[in-house]
C-alpha positions in Angstrom: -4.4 3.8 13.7 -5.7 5.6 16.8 -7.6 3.2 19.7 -11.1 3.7 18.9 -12.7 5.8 21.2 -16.1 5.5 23.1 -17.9 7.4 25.6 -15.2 6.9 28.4 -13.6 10.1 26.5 -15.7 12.1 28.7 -15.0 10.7 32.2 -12.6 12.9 34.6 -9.9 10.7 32.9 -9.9 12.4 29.8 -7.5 14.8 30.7 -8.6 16.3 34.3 -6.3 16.9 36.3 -8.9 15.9 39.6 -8.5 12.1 38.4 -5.9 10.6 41.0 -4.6 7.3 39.4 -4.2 3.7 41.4 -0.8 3.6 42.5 1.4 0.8 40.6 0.3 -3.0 41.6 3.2 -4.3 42.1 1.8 -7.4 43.6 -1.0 -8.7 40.9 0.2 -11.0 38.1 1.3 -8.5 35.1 4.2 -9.8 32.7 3.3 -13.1 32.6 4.4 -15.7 30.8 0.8 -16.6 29.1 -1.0 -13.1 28.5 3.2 -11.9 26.7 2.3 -15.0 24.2 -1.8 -14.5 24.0 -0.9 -11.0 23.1 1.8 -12.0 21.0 0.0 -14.6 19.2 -2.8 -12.4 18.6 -1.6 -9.4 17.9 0.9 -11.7 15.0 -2.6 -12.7 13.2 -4.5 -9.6 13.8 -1.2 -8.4 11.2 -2.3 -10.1 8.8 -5.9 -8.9 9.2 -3.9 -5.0 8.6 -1.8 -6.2 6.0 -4.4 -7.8 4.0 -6.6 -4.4 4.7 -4.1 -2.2 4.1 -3.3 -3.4 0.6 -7.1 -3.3 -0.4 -7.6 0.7 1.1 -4.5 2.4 2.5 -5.5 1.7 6.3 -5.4 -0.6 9.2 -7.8 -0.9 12.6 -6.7 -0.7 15.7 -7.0 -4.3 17.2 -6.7 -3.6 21.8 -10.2 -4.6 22.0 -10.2 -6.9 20.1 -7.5 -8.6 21.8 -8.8 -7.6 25.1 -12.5 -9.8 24.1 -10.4 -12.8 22.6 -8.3 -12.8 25.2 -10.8 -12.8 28.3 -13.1 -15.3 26.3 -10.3 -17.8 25.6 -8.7 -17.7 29.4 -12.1 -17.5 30.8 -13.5 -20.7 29.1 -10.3 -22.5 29.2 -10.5 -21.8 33.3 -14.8 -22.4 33.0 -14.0 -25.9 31.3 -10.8 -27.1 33.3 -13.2 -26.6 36.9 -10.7 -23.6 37.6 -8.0 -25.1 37.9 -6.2 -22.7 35.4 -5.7 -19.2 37.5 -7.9 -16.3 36.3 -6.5 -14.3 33.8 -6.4 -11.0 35.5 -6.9 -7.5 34.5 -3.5 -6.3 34.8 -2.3 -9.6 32.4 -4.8 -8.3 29.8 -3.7 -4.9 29.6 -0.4 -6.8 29.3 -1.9 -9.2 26.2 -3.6 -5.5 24.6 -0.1 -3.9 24.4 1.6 -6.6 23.1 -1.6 -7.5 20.5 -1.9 -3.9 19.7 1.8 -3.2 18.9 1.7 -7.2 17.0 -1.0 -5.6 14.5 0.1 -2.5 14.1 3.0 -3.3 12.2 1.6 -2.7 8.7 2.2 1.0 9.1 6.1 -0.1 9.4 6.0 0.1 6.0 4.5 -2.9 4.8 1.4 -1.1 3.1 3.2 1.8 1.5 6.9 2.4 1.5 7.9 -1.2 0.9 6.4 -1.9 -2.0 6.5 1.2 -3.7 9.9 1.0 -3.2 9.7 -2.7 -5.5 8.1 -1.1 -8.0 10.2 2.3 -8.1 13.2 0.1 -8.4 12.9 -3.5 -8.4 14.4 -4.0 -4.9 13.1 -6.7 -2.7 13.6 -8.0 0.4 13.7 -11.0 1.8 11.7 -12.4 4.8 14.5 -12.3 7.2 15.7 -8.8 6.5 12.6 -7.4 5.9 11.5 -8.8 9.9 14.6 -6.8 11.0 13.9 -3.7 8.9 9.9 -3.6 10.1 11.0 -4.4 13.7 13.8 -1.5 13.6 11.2 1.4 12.6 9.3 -0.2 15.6 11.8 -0.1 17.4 12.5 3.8 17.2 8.8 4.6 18.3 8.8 2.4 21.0 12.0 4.4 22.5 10.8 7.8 21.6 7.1 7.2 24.1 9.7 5.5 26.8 10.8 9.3 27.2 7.4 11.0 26.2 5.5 9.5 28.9 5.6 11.1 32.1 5.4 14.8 30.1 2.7 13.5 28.0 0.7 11.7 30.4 1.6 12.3 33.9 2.6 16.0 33.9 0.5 17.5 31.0 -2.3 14.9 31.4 -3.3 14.5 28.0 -6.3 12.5 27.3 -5.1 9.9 24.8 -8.8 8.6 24.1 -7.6 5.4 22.6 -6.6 4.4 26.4 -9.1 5.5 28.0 -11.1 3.2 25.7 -9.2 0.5 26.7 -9.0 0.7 30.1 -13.0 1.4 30.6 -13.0 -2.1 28.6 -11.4 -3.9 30.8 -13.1 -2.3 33.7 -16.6 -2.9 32.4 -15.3 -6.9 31.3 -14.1 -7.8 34.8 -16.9 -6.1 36.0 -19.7 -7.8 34.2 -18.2 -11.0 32.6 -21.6 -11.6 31.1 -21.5 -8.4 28.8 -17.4 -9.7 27.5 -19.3 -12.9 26.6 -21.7 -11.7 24.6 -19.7 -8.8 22.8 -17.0 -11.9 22.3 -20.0 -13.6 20.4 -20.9 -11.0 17.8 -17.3 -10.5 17.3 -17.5 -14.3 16.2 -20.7 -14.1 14.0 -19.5 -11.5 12.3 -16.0 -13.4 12.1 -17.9 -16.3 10.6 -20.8 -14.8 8.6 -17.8 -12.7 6.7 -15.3 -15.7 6.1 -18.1 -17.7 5.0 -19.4 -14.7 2.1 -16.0 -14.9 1.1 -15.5 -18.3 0.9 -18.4 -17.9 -1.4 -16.7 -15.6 -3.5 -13.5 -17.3 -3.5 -15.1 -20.5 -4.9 -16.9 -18.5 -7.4 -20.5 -19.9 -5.5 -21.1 -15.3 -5.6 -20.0 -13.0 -8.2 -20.0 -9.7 -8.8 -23.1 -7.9 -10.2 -23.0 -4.5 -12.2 -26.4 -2.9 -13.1 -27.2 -2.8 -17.1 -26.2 1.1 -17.7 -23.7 3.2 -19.1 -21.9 5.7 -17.3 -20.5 9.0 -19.3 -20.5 6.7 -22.4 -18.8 3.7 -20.6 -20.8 0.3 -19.3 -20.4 0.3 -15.3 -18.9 -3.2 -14.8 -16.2 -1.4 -17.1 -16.1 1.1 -14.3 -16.2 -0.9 -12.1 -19.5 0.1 -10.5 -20.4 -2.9 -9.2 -21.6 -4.4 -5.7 -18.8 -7.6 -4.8 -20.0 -10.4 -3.3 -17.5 -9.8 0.0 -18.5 -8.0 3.3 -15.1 -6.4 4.1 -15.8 -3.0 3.2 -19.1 -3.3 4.6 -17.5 -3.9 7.8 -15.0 -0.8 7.4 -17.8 1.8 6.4 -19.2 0.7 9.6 -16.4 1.7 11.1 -15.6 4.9 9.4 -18.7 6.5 9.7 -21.2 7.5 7.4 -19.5 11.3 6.6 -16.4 9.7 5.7 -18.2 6.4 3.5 -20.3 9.4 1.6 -17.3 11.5 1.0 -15.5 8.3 -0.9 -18.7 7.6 -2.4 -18.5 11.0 -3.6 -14.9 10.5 -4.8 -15.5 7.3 -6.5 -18.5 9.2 -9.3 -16.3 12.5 -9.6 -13.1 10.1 -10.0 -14.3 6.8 -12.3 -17.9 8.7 -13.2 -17.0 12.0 -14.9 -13.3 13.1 -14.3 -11.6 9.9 -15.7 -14.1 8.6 -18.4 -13.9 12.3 -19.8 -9.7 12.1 -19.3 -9.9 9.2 -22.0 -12.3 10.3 -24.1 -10.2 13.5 -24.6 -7.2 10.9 -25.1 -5.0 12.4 -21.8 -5.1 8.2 -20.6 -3.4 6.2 -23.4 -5.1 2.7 -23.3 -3.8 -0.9 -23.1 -4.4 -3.3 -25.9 -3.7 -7.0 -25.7 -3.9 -9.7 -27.7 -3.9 -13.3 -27.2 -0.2 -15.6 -27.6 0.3 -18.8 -26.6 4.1 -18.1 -26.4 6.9 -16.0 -26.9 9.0 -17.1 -29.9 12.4 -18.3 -28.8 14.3 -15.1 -29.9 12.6 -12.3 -28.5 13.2 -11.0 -25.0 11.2 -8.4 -24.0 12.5 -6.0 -21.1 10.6 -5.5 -17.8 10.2 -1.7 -18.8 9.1 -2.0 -22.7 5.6 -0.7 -23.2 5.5 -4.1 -24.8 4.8 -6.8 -22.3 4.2 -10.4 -22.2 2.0 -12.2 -19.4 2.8 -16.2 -19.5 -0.3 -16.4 -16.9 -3.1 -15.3 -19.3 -0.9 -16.3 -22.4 -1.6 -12.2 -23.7 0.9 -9.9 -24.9 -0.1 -6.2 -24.6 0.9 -2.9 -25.3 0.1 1.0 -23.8 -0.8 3.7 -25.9 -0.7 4.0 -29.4 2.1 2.3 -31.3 3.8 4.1 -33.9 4.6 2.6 -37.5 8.4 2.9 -36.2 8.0 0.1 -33.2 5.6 -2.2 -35.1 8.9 -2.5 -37.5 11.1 -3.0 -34.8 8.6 -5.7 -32.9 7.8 -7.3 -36.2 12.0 -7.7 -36.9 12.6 -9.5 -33.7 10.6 -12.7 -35.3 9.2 -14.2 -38.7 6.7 -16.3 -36.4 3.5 -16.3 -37.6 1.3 -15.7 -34.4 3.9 -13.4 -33.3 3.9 -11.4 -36.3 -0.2 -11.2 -36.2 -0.8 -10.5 -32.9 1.8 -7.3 -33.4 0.0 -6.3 -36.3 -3.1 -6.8 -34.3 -2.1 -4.3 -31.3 -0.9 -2.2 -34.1 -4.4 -1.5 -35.3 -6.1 -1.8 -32.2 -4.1 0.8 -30.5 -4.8 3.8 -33.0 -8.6 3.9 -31.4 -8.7 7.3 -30.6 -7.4 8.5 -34.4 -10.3 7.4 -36.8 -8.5 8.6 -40.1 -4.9 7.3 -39.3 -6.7 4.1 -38.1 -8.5 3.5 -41.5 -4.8 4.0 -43.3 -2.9 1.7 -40.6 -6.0 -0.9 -41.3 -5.3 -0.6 -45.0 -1.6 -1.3 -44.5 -2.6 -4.3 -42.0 -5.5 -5.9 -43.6 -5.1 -9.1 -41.9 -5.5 -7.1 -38.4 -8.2 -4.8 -39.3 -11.2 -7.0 -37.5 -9.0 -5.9 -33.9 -11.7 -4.9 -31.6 -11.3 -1.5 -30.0 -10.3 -1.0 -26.2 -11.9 0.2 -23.2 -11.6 1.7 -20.1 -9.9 0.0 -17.4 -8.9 0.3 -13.8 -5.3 0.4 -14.3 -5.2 2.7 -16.9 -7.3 5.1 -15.5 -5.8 4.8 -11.9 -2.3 6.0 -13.5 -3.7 9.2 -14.3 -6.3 9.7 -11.7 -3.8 8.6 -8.5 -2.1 11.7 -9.4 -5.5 14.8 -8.2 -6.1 12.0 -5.6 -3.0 11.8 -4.2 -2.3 15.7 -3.9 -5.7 16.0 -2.5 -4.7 13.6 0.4 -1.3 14.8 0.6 -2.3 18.6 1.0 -5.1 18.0 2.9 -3.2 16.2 5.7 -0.4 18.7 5.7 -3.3 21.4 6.1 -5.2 19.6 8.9 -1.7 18.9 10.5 -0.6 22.4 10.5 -4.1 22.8 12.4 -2.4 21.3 15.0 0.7 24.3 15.8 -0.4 24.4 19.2 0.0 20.7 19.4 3.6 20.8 18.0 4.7 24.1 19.8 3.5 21.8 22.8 5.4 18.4 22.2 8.6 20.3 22.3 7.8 22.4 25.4 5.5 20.8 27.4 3.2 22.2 30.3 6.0 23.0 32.7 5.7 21.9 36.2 6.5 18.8 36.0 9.0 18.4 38.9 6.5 18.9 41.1 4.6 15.9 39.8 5.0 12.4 41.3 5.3 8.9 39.4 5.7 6.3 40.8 5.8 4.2 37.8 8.2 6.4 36.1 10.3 4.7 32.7 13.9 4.5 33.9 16.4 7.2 31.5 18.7 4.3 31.5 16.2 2.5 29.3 15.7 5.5 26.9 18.9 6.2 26.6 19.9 2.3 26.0 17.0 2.2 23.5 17.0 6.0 21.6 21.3 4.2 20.9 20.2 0.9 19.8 17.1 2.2 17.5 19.7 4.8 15.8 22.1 2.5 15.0 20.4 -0.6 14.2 18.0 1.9 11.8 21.2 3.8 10.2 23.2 0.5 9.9 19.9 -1.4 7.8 19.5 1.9 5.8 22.8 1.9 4.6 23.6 -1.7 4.0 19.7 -2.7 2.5 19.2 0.5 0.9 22.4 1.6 0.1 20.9 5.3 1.5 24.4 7.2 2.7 24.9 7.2 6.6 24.8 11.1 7.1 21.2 10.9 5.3 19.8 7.6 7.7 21.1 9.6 10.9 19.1 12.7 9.8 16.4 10.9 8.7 16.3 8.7 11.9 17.1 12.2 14.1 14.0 14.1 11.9 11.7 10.2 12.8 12.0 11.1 16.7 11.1 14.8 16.2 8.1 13.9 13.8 7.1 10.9 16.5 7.1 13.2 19.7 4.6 16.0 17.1 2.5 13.0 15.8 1.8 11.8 19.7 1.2 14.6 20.5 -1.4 15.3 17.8 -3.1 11.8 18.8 -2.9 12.5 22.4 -5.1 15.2 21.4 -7.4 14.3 19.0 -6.9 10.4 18.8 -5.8 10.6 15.5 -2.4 9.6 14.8 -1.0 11.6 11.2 1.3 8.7 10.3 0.8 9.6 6.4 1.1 13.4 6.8 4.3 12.5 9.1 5.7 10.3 6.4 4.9 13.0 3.7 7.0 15.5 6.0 9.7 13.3 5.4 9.4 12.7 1.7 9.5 16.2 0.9 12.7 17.0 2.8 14.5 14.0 1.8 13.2 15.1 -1.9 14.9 18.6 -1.3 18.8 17.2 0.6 18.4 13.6 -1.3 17.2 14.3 -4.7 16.7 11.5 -7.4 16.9 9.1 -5.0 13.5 6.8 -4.1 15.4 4.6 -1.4 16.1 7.9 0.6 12.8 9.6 0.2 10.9 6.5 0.7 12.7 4.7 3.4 13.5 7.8 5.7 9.7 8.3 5.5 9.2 4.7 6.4 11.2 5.3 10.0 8.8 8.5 10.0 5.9 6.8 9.5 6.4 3.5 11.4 7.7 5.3 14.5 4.9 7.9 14.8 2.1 5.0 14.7 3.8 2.2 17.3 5.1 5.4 19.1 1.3 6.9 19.3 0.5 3.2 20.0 2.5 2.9 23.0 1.3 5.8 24.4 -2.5 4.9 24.2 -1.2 1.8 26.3 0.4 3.8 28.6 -2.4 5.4 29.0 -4.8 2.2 29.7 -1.7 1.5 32.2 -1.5 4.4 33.8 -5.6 4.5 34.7 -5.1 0.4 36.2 -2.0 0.9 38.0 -0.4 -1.2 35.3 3.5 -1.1 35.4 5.1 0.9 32.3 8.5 -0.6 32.4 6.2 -4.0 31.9 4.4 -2.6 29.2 7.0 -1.6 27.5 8.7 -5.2 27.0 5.4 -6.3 25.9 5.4 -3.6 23.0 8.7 -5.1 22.5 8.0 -8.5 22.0 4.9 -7.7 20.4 6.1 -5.3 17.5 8.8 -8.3 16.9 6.1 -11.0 16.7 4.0 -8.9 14.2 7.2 -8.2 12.3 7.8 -11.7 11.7 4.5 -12.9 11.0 3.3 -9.5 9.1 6.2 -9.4 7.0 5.6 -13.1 6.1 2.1 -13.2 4.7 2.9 -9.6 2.8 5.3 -11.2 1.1 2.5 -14.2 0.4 -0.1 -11.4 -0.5 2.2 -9.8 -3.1 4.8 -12.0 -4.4 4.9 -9.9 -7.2 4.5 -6.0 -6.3 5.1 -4.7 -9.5 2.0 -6.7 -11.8 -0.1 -7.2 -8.3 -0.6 -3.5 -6.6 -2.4 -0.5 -8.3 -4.7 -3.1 -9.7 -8.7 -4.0 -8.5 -7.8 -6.5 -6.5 -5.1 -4.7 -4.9 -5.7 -1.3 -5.2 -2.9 -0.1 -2.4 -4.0 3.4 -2.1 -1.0 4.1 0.2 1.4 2.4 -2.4 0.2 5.1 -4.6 0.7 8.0 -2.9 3.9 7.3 -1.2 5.3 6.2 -4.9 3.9 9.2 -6.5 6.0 11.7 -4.2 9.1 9.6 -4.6 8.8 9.7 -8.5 8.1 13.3 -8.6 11.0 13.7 -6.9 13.2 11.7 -8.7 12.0 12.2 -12.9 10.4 16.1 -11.9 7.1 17.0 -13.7 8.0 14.3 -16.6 6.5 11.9 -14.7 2.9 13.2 -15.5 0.4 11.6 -17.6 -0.6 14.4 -20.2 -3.7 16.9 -18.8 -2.9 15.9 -15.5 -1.4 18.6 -14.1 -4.6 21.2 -14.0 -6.6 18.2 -12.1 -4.1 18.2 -9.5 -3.7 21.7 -9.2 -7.7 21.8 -8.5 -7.5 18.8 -6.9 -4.5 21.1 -4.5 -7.1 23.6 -3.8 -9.3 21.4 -2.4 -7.1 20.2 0.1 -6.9 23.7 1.0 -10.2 24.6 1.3 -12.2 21.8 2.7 -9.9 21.2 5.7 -10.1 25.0 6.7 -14.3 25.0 6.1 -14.1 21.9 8.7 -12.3 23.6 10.8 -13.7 27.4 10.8 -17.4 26.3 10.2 -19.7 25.8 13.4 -20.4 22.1 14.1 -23.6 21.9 12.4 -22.0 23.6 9.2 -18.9 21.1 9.5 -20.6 17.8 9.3 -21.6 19.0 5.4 -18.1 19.2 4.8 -17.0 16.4 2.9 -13.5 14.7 3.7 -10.6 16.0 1.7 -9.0 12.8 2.5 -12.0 10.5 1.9 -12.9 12.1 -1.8 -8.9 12.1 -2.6 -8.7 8.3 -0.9 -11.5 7.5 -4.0 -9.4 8.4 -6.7 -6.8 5.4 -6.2 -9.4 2.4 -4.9 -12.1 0.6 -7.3 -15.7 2.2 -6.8 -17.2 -1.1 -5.4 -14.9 -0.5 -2.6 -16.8 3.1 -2.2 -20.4 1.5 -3.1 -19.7 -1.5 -0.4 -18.6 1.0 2.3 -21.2 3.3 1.6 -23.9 1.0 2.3 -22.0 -0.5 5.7 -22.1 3.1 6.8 -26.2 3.2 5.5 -26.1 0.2 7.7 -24.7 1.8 10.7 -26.2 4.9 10.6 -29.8 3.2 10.6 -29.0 1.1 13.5 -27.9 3.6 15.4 -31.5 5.5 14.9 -33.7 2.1 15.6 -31.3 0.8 18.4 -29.2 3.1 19.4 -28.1 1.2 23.0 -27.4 -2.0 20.7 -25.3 0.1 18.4 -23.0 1.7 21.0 -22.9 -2.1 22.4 -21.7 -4.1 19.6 -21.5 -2.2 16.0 -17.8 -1.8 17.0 -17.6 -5.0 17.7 -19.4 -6.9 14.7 -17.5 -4.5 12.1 -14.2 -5.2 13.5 -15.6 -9.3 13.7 -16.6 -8.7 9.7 -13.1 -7.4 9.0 -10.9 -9.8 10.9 -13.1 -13.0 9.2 -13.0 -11.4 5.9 -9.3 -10.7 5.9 -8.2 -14.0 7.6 -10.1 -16.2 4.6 -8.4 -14.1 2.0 -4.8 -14.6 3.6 -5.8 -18.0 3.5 -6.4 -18.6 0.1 -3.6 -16.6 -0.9 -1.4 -18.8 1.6 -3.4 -22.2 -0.1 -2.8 -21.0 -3.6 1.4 -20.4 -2.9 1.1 -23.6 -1.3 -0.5 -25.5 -4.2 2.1 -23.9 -6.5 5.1 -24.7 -4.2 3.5 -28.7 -4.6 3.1 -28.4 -8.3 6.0 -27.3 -8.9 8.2 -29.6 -7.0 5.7 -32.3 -8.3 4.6 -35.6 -6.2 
């Protein structure tokens, strides 16, 4: 994600070439050793903040100020309570602690919320923690070495304004400028940290549930729906953040998506339906296969079954075993699975008597998310290559430059040494994993890693610009070429995109920091280890609690409480490449080709409208975003944006003080409770298991 931007955008910085910067300080403390391990430390939990956010709605935040407020409270009271004996922990030191946090928590877009595990449920394959540190910190790795060499083009010569920076460095200005403001902006950060752990706290001990209002909803009730408001303030916090275009534009995804479009799917019978039925046990001798449309869960002792079963497999399931329960609860799906055939139902009844009392099923999430992620994801998917091609200039631009750049002096330029050294280690370390995890042939990992820098030096470019960093549209760029010289094969198309992806967001990341740097007279070739060490910190600890999140990716994600929007869409190219059309649910395909139109046409009305015509435009990538996450996502972000929106009318000064700042503290204390528990509940099991 892009470094939010504030009002510093329109200072002289933003791009003028009038702004002369400090020369580089090289006397005032920079890398030391305490603000490399804040940020480190920081940055590694802030992960788990992205990880945990990422899994629930496709996206992370941007965490520099966030770091930059923890960091100046901590060292500031540390040095307040000690009677300054502890040094002051300089501006220079935090910019230092902000790369490293920044580069720490951005490590979810390495692959952890979309590649990875769509790759686990593709195929099975899982890594483990070690190699799947070294895998997240290799895709790092190559966007960290692409901005070494985009930097003095990018931000020296062509002065581009990189608003994210600019954000940063007017932070740390105003902070060691008026201490007083940090404090307090540190203190709604914490209220909102603690009023948002504790609410879900509440919800994890069951002390607030959810609540659905008493109506039906195109012939379904709306907890079915899922039309419900949860008792957890996370996606408060993020339609805060987002805005209130972008929160109505989901909202009005979520009742086109789970209001009309997918109730209406089922009712015509497009969305085949999941029956269960309740068993204690399998019997001894049956085994059922991970991919049978029959499945077993020993959790919620349930056996289930998807679509409607034909008088052929009931004889086969029923031959496997003369137990009693087992032969029943067949029988049972058997009769409950014929619901949308009224007279071949009455005849299976008749030949299943015992069964005939099975109650009908209903709508569900998962169901209807298997046939509605495919019009949402081609609506995101198009609509971002649309908006991306939007940016030619910018692309014509990253490969050319301004020109004129000899004449331009820096003093802090990168050595080439280092980009050379680094653009050798990235390739090979990236080619080498590809091959030996993946099994993905070396020819394909060099041009995948050779097409990653190309994609990295456009998608800086773009965010350089508009502070917007396209790592999915980059990713998608990928997918569909590896679909086209890889076909049939997921580990190529997904995990080329994943260098893609993960090097365009820490590579846009590193820039913004340069940025900062470059406006304090910060030294790059410092930054740049702290990037280093930051990306491997987050590695290690983001990989970690992703693997705590979702032991099991295959029966956790696409689900309510893990809806992985980004999961979806990245799996849904792969798989289209590798089965063809086969792979679609029945009706779907004239919902994605209107959902394809769309894309077309609301990114080009945003863009050719005037600006009081384009805020009407709802976001192709917000409506298409509400096809593959539960509607009380929607409902919850909807009203944080009401929230935000209403603030900013009644207190507008207090708003562009600390809404930033109390959303992003609502996020991190929702997120950290919920890694929690899911770290306490592993834990508990781990105990149980090994017993006292």
């Amino acid at each position: 994600m892009p470094k939010p931007s504030t009002s510093a955008e329109e200072t002289p910085e933003s791009g003028s070439h009038a702004f002369v910067p400090p020369p580089v300080d090289l006397v005032s403390p920079q890398l030391t050793l305490r603000a490399l391990l804040t940020g480190m430390i920081l940055g590694a939990v802030l992960s788990i903040c992205n990880v945990y956010l990422g899994l629930k709605i496709g996206w992370g935040t941007n965490m520099s100020i966030t770091g930059i407020l923890l960091a100046y409270a901590f060292w500031g009271t540390l040095r307040g309570t000690t009677g300054g004996r502890v040094n002051k922990f300089g501006v220079l030191e935090n910019n230092i602690n902000q790369s490293a946090c920044s580069a720490a928590a951005a490590v979810s877009s390495a692959g952890l919320v979309a590649p990875i595990p769509a790759l686990t449920m593709l195929t099975g394959a899982e890594l483990s923690w070690f190699w799947l540190s070294i895998w997240v910190f290799a895709v790092c790795l190559v966007g960290i070495t692409v901005a070494t060499g985009l930097r003095r083009q990018m931000i020296v010569v062509d002065r581009l304004p990189f608003p994210g920076g600019i954000a940063c460095a007017e932070t740390l200005r105003e902070i060691y400028g008026h201490g007083a403001e940090a404090m307090r902006r540190v203190a709604v950060l914490g209220a909102g940290a603690v009023v948002a752990g504790a609410v879900k706290v509440a919800e994890i001990t069951k002390l607030a549930t959810a609540w659905a209002p008493k109506m039906s909803i195109n012939g379904y009730p709306a907890s079915v729906l899922d039309f419900k408001l949860e008792p957890s303030l996370l996606m408060v916090g993020v339609g805060g953040l987002i805005g209130f275009r972008a929160a109505a534009s989901i909202t009005l995804g979520a009742i086109l998506a789970w209001g009309i479009i997918g109730p209406s799917a089922v009712t015509r019978g497009d969305i085949p339906l999941t029956v269960t039925e309740s068993l204690t046990a399998l019997p001894a001798e049956v085994d059922l296969a991970s991919n049978e449309t029959l499945r077993f869960s020993d959790g919620r002792a349930q056996l289930s079954f998807k679509g409607a079963m034909t008088a052929d497999q009931r004889e086969a399931f029923l031959a496997r075993s003369d137990d009693p329960a087992w032969r029943l609860a067949i029988d049972r799906l058997w009769v409950a699975s014929q619901w949308d055939d009224a007279e071949h139902a009455q005849a299976v009844q008749a030949a299943a008597p015992e069964a005939a009392d099975a109650p009908r099923p209903t709508a569900n999430f998962g169901d209807m998310l298997a046939w509605l992620l495919w019009p949402g994801v081609t609506l995101m998917v198009v609509a971002s290559l649309v908006s991306f091609a939007f940016s030619w200039r910018s692309m014509i631009r990253a490969f050319t430059g301004s020109g004129g750049g000899g004449a331009v002096q820096d003093a802090g330029e990168m050595p080439k040494a280092w980009f050379i050294a680094g653009a050798v280690v990235a390739l090979v370390l990236s080619v080498i994993l590809q091959n030996a995890l993946f099994g993905i042939l070396v020819w394909a990992a060099i041009v995948g890693v050779l097409l990653s820098f190309a994609l990295a030096i456009v998608g800086s470019r773009v965010s350089g610009e508009t502070n917007i960093t396209p790592v999915g549209a980059m990713g998608k760029v990928t997918q569909l070429i590896f679909g086209v010289i890889v076909p049939k094969s997921a580990a190529a198309n997904l995990m080329a995109a994943n260098v893609t992806g993960g090097a365009a967001s820490q590579c846009a990341d590193l820039m913004h920091d340069f940025k900062c740097g470059w406006m304090l007279g910060a030294s790059p070739k410092k930054q740049f280890i702290a990037q280093v060490a930051g990306a491997f910190a987050g590695s290690i600890v983001g990989s970690y609690f992703y693997l705590v999140l979702v032991p099991d990716p295959e029966t956790q994600l696409l689900t309510t409480e893990w809806p992985a929007p980004a999961v979806a869409a990245w799996k849904a190219v792969a798989e289209l490449f590798m089965v063809g059309l086969d792979a679609l649910p029945a009706g779907v395909l004239n919902a994605m080709a209107w959902a394809a139109a769309a894309g077309v046409v609301l990114p080009i009305l945003e863009k050719v409208l005037p600006k009081a015509g384009r805020k009407l435009v709802p976001s192709a990538a917000s409506i298409g975003l509400a096809f593959v996450v539960s509607p009380k996502y929607a409902i919850s972000m909807f009203i944080g944006a009401v929230i935000a929106l209403v603030l900013g009318k009644l207190f507008p000064r207090w708003t562009e003080r600390f809404l930033i700042t109390v959303c992003a503290g609502i996020v991190v204390g929702d997120s950290l409770v919920g890694a929690g528990d899911a770290f306490w509940t592993m834990f508990a099991s781990l105990a149980a298991a090994n017993g006292p």
